[in-house]
N, C-alpha and C positions, 0 to 999 in steps of 0.2 A: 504493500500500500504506500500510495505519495504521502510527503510531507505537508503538502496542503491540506491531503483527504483524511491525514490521522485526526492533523489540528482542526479543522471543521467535527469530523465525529466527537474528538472531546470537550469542543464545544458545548454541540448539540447535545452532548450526557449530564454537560454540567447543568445549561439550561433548561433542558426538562425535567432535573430533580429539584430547582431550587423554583422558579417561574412556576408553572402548571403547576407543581403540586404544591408549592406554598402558596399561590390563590387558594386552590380549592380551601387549602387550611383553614386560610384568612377569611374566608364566606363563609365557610362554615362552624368555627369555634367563634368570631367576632359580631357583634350582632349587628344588620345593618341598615343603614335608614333609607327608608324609599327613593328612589332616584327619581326624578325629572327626564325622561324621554330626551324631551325639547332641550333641558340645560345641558345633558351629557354630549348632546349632539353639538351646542355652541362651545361645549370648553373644550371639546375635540377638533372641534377646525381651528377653534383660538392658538391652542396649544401647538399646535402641528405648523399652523403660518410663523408660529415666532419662531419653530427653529427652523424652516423654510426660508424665512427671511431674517437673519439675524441682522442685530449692528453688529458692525463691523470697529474697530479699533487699529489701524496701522494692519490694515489686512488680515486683523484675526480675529475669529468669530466670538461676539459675547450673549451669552444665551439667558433672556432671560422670562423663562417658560415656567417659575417657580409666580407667575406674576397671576398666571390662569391654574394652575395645579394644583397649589396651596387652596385657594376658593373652594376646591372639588372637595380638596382632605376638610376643611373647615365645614362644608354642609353635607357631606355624605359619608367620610369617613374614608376608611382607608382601601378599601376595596376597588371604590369608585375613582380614589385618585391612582392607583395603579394601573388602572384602566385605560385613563386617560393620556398616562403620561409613556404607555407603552406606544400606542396611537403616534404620541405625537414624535417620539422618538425616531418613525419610519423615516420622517421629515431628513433627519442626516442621512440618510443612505440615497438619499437623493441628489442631495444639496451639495455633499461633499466627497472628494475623493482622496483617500490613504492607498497607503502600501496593504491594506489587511482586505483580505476578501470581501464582496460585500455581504455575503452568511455570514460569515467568521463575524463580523461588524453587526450584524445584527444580535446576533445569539451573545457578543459580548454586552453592548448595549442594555440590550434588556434584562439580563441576569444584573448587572452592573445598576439599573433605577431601578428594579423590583429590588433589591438589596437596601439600597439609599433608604428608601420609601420606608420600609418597613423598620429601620432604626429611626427615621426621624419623625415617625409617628411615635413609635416609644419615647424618643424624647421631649416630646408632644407632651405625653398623657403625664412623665415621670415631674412634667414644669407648673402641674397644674390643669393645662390645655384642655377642652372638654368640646367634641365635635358639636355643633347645632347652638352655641351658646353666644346670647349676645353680650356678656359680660366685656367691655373695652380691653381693661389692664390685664383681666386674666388671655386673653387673647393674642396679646400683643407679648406675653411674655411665651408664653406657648410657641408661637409662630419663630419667633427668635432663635429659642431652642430646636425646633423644628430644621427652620436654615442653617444652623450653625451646625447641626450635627451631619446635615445632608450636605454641605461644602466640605468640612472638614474632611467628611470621610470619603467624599468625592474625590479632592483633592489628592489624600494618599493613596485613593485607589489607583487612578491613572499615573501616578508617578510611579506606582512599585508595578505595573503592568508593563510602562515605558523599558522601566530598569530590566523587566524581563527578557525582553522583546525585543531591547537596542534598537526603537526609533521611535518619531514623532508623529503626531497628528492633528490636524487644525482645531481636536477640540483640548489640548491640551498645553498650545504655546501661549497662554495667558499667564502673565504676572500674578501670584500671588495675592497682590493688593485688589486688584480686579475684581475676585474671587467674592470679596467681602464686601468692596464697591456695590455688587450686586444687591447682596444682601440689604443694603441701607434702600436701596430702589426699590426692590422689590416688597418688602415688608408694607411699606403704606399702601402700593399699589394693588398687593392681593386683601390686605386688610380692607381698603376701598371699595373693592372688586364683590368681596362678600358681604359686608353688610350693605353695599347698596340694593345689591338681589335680593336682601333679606326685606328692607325697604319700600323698595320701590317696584323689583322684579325684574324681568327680562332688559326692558330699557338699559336696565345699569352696562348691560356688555356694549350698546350701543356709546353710551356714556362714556365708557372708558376705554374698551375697544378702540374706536375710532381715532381717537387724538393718540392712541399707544401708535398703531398702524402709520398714523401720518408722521408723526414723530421719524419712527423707524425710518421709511421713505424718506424723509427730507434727511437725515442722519448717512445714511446709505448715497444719496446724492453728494452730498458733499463730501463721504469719504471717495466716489469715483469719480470728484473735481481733484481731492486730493492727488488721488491717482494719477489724473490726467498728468496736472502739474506737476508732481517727479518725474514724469515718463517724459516730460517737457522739456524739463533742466537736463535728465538725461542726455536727449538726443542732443540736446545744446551742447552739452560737454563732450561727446561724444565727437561733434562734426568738430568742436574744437580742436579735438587730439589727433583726428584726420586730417587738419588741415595743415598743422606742421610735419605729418611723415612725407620724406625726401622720392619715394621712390613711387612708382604706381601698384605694384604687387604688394610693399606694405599697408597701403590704404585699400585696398582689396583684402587681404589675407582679418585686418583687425577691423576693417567693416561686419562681414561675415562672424568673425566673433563676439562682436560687443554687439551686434542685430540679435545672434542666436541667445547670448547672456539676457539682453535685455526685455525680451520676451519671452524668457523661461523656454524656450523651446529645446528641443530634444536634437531636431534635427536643422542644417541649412543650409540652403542651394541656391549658389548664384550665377545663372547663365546668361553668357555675351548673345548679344545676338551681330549675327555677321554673316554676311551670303546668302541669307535666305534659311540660316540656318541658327536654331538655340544650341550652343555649346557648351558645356559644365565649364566655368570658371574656376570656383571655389565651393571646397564642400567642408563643413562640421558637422560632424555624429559626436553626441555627450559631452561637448566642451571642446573637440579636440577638431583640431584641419586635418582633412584625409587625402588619399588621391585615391581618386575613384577613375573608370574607365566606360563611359556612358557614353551611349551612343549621341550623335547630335538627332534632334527633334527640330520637324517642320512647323512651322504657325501651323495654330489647329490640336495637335499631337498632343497629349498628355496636359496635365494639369497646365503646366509651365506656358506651352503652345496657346493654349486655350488662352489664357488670359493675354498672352501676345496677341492673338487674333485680332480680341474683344477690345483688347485694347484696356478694361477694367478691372480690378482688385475681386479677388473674389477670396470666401471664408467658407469651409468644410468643416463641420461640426463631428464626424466621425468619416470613419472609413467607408462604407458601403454612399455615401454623397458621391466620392470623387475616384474608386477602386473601378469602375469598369473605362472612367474615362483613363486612365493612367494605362499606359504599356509599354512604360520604360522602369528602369532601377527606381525604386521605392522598399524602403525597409519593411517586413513585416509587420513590426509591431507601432508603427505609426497612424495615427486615427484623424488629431484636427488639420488641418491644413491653412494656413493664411498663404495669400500668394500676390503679388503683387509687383506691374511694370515699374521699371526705371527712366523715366526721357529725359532728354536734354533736349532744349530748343523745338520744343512739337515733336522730336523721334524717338524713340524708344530703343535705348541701348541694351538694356540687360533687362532682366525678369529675377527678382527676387521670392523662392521659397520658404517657408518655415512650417517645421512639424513638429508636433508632440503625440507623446504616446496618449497623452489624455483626451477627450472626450470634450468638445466644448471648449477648448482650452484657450480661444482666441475671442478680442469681441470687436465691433464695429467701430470705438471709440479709437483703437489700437491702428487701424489704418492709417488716419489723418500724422499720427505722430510717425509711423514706420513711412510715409510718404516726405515727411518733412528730414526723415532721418536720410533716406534716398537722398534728396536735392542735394546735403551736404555734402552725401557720399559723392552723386557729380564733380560739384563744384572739387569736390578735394580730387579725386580725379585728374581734371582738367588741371588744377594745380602743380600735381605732381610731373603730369607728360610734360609741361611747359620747364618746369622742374629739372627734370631729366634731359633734354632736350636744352636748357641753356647748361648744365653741369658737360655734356657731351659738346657741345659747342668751344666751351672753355678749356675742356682737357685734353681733348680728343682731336686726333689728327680729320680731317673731314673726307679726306679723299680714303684710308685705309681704316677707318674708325676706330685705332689703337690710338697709346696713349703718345700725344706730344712730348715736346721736347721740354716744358716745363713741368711738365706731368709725372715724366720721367725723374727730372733732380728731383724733384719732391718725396717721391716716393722712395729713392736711393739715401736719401738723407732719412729720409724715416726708418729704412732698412739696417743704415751703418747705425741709429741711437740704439736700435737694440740690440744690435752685434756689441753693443758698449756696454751696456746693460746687464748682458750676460744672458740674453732672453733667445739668442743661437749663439750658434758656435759658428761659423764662418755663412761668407754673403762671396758670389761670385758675379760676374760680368759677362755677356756675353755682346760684341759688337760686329755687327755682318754689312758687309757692303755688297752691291753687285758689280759685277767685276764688266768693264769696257761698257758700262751701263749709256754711255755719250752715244755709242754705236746703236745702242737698238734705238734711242729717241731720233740720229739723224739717217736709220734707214726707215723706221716706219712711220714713226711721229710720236708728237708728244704723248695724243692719245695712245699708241699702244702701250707708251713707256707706262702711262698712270694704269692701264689693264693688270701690266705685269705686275706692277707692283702692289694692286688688289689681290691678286692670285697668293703670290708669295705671302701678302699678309694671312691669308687663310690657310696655308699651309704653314706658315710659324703655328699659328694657334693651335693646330692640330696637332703639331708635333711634340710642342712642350709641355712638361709637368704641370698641373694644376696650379703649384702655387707662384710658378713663374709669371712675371710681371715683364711682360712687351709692347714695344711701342717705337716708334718710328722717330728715329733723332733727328732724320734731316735729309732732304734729299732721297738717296737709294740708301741711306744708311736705318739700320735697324736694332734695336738694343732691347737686351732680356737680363733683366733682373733675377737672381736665382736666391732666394734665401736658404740655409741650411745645404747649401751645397759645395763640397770642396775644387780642391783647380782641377782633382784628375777626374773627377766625374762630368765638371762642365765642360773640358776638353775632350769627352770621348759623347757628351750629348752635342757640341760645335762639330765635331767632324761626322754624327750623323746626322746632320741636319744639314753641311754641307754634301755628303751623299746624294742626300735625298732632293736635295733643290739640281744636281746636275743631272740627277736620272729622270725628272719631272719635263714634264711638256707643257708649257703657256701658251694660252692662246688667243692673237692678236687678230684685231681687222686695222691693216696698215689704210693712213691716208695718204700717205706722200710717195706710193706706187700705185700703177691703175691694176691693181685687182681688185677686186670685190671680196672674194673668197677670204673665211679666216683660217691663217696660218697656223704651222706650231713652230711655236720660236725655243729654244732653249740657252739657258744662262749657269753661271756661275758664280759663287758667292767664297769672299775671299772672309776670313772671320779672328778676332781677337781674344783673348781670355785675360780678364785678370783676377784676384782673388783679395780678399780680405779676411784675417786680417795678417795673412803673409807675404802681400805686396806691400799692404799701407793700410793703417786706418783710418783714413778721409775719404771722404763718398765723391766728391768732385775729383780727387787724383787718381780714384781708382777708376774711375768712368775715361780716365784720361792716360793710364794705362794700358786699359782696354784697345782704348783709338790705336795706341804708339803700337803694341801689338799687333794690331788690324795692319797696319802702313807697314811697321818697319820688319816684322815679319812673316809680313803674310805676304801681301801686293806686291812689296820690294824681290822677294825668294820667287816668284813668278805667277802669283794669284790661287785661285784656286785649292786654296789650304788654307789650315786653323795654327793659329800660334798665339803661344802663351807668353804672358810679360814675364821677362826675368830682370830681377835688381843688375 
C-alpha cells in the first residue's frame, strides 16, 4: 500500500472513532434543545461564507466563524454547534490549497473542530456558562472561556501537527497575537449575534450578517489594492534592475526569473518570435533556467501560438481549458496557465508563458502588472542591444569583430596584474603576421585582402583554447593573449596554427582582374612568442617582444615560421 493511501486510511480510522461516534454520544447522553429548521439553515450558510470568504491579513487567512458558531452553542447546545461548524468547515477544502490531500484535509479538519468543540463546551459549562440563558455577565464569562480554550488548544494542535508533518498551511501562518485579536472580535459579535435572535428573531442575522459581509468585502478589496501595489513596486524594481544589466541574455535570462518568482509560478517560457516562427528563448522549471529542446511553433499552435495569433493575454484556470489546445512540451503536472504577448512599437516580439501546478493560480488583476512588467522588459532590451553594440563599436575591430588594438593592452595589463598577484603562474604572447600580405591586396584588391582577413579571423577562433584572448593589432597583424600558458606550449600551439593557416584555402572575389569567379588564394603567417614572467614582467614589453620575435626571427630567417624571444 502507498504512503498516501496508509495516511488517508488512518485518517479515516481516526475520524470515524472520535466524529461519528462521539456525536452519536453527545445526542444521546447530552440533553438537547429543539432546533430551529430555519436558524440551523442560516448559521450554516453564515458559517461556511466566512470561511469561504475570509479576511485576509498580509495574504493570510483570518477566520472568524467563532462569530456564527458560538450563537449555535449559546441556543442549542453543543450538538447543534458541531453540526454547524462541520458544515462550514467544507468551506477550506474549497477555498484553499496545501500540500495535504484534500480527504486527508478533511478527515483532519473535522476530527481537529469536533475535538475543539467539545472541550470548549466543557469549559463553557466548568465557567459557569449555561446554554439558553439570558443572564449578560454569566454569559460573557462562559463565552470567554469557551474561546480561550478552543484557540488555545487550536493553536497547539496545528503547531504539534506542523512539527509532525514538517510543513505549512494557510490556516496556520498566523501570528500568535492574531489568534487572540480574534477572540476580542468575536466575543461581542457572537454575544450580539445571540441575544439579538433571542430578541428580536431572525432579522438579527440580517442585522448583523450584512454589515459583517460588507465589512469582509471592502476589507478583502483593499487587501487586493494592497496587492496590486506590491506587485506594483515590484515590477518597478524589477524593470529597474533590468535596466542597468550590460548585456541582452542577462536581461533575458533575470526577466524570466524574477516574472517566474514574482508570480509564484512553477513554470516559465519565453519565446522570440522571428520568421514566422515562436522559438523557446528562455525556460525556468522550480526557480531554476533550463535548456530545453522545443520544437518552434507557428501562430495559431499551442497555447503560446494562440495568443500570438489573437494577439491577447489569455488565463487557464486548470488543465483540461488549454490541454487539447497544446501539442508541444508542457510539463505534466502543470494546470493554470497565464500567457501573454510582448510588442514593441505595435509588433509583437516574444510571447510570454507562466505555469503552476495549482489550480486557479493566476487572476485578471495580474495581467495589467505582468504587461507593464513586459514594457520594461523591452525597453531594457532595446537598452542593452544598443549597449552591446556601442561596447563592440568601442573595443572591437569592425571589419574582423575581434578585439582592437586598445582592447588588447587593456586586457594584457589586466593579465600581467594577476601574473603579479600570484592569481597564474605565467601569461604568454602570441603575435602573427601574414607574410607578403602587400601582394594579395595589389593582385586582387583591397576587398579581397579585408575577405582574407575575415576568414583567418574565424579560423584563429576556432583554433585556440577557450580562455585565449585574440584580437587584431593592426593591419594583417594578429595577437593572442594566452593566460596560464608556458613559452613551450605556446610555441608548439604558434606552429600549429601556422600549419594550419598554410594548409587552408581563402577564398576571394578579386576586383582588380576581370574575373568574376571566386578564387582560392593561399597564404602564410610568419609568428612571435614571448612569455612572462621569463622574458619580463611588463605587459607593454612583452607584447613588444612578441613583435621583435615576429620580425627579427621569424620574417628576417625567411617567413613562414614561429620564433621565440630570447634575452
Amino acid at each position: 500500500m502507498s504512503i498516501v493511501n496508509s495516511s488517508t486510511l488512518r485518517s479515516f480510522i481516526i475520524w470515524l472513532t472520535i466524529v461519528p461516534i462521539g456525536s452519536i454520544y453527545i445526542y444521546t447522553l447530552y440533553p438537547q434543545r429543539e432546533i430551529s429548521f430555519f436558524h440551523f439553515i442560516i448559521f450554516s450558510i453564515l458559517a461556511f461564507l466566512t470561511i469561504y470568504f475570509p479576511i485576509r491579513r498580509k495574504g493570510k487567512p483570518v477566520f472568524l466563524v467563532m462569530w456564527v458558531t458560538v450563537p449555535v452553542f449559546l441556543m442549542y447546545g453543543i450538538f447543534a454547534e458541531i453540526m454547524v461548524m462541520q458544515i462550514a468547515i467544507t468551506a477550506s477544502l474549497f477555498s484553499f490549497k496545501t500540500k495535504m490531500p484534500i480527504i486527508n484535509r478533511f478527515f483532519f479538519n473535522s476530527t481537529l473542530f469536533f475535538s475543539l468543540s467539545f472541550f470548549a463546551a466543557v469549559a463553557f459549562r466548568f465557567a459557569g456558562g449555561e446554554v439558553g440563558s439570558m443572564n449578560f455577565w454569566q454569559m460573557i464569562l462562559g463565552v470567554l472561556f469557551y474561546q480561550l480554550t478552543h484557540t488555545i488548544l487550536n493553536d497547539v494542535a496545528l503547531r504539534t501537527f506542523i512539527l509532525y508533518k514538517k510543513f505549512e498551511s494557510p490556516f496556520v501562518r498566523r501570528e500568535r497575537l492574531m489568534d487572540y485579536y480574534i477572540i476580542i472580535v468575536c466575543i461581542p459579535l457572537s454575544l450580539s449575534l445571540y441575544f439579538l435572535i433571542q430578541i428580536i428573531g431572525p432579522t438579527a442575522f440580517l442585522l448583523l450578517g450584512f454589515p459583517f459581509f460588507c465589512i469582509t468585502f471592502l476589507i478583502r478589496l483593499y487587501e487586493n489594492s494592497e496587492k496590486v501595489n506590491v506587485l506594483l513596486q515590484q515590477a518597478g524594481e524589477i524593470g529597474s534592475n533590468l535596466s542597468v544589466l550590460k548585456t541582452e541574455k542577462e536581461v533575458i535570462d533575470q526577466f524570466v526569473l524574477k516574472a517566474n518568482e514574482m508570480f509564484s509560478a512553477d513554470f516559465a517560457y519565453l519565446f522570440d518570435y522571428n520568421d514566422e516562427l515562436l522559438k523557446l528563448l528562455q525556460a525556468c522549471e522550480n526557480g531554476e533556467l533550463v535548456s530545453l529542446d522545443v520544437t518552434p511553433m507557428k501562430p495559431g499552435q499551442g497555447v503560446a501560438g494562440s495568443v500570438l495569433e489573437k494577439n491577447e493575454p489569455i488565463i487557464y484556470s486548470n488543465r483540461m481549458e488549454w490541454e487539447q489546445l497544446s501539442k508541444f512540451y508542457t510539463p505534466d503536472e502543470m494546470e493554470s496557465v497565464l500567457c501573454v504577448p510582448i510588442t514593441r512599437n505595435r509588433k509583437i516580439e516574444a510571447v510570454l508563458l507562466l505555469g503552476s501546478r495549482k489550480k486557479t493560480a493566476f487572476r485578471e488583476y495580474q495581467l495589467q502588472i505582468l504587461d507593464l512588467l513586459c514594457s520594461y522588459f523591452t525597453v531594457s532590451v532595446e537598452k542593452s542591444r544598443y549597449m552591446e553594440e556601442t561596447v563592440i563599436k568601442s573595443e572591437r575591430c569592425a571589419l574582423t569583430k575581434l578585439y582592437n588594438y586598445r582592447s588588447l593592452e587593456e586586457k594584457l595589463t589586466y593579465e600581467m596584474e594577476r601574473l603579479h598577484k600570484n592569481l597564474t603562474s605565467s601569461l604568454s604572447v602570441i603575435m602573427l603576421d601574414i607574410d607578403h600580405f602587400k601582394n594579395v591586396n595589389d593582385t586582387y584588391g583591397h576587398e579581397s585582402g579585408n575577405d582574407i582577413l575575415k576568414q583567418l579571423a574565424a579560423l584563429l577562433q576556432k583554433a585556440l583554447p577557450e580562455n585565449s584572448i585574440l584580437g587584431r593589432y593592426g593591419g594583417e597583424e594578429f595577437v593572442v593573449i594566452l593566460p596560464e600558458m608556458q613559452k613551450s606550449e605556446a610555441f608548439c600551439l604558434a606552429e600549429q596554427i601556422r600549419l594550419h593557416i598554410s594548409e587552408s584555402v581563402f577564398k576571394v572575389r578579386p576586383n582588380l582582374i576581370k574575373i568574376n569567379n571566386i578564387l582560392d588564394v593561399s597564404i602564410t603567417s610568419s609568428i612571435g612568442v614571448s612569455t612572462a614572467p621569463d622574458d619580463t614582467d611588463d605587459a607593454m614589453t612583452l607584447l613588444r617582444n612578441a613583435d621583435r620575435a615576429l620580425y627579427i626571427g621569424a620574417k628576417q630567417e625567411g617567413r613562414n615560421r614561429v620564433a621565440e624571444y630570447i634575452k
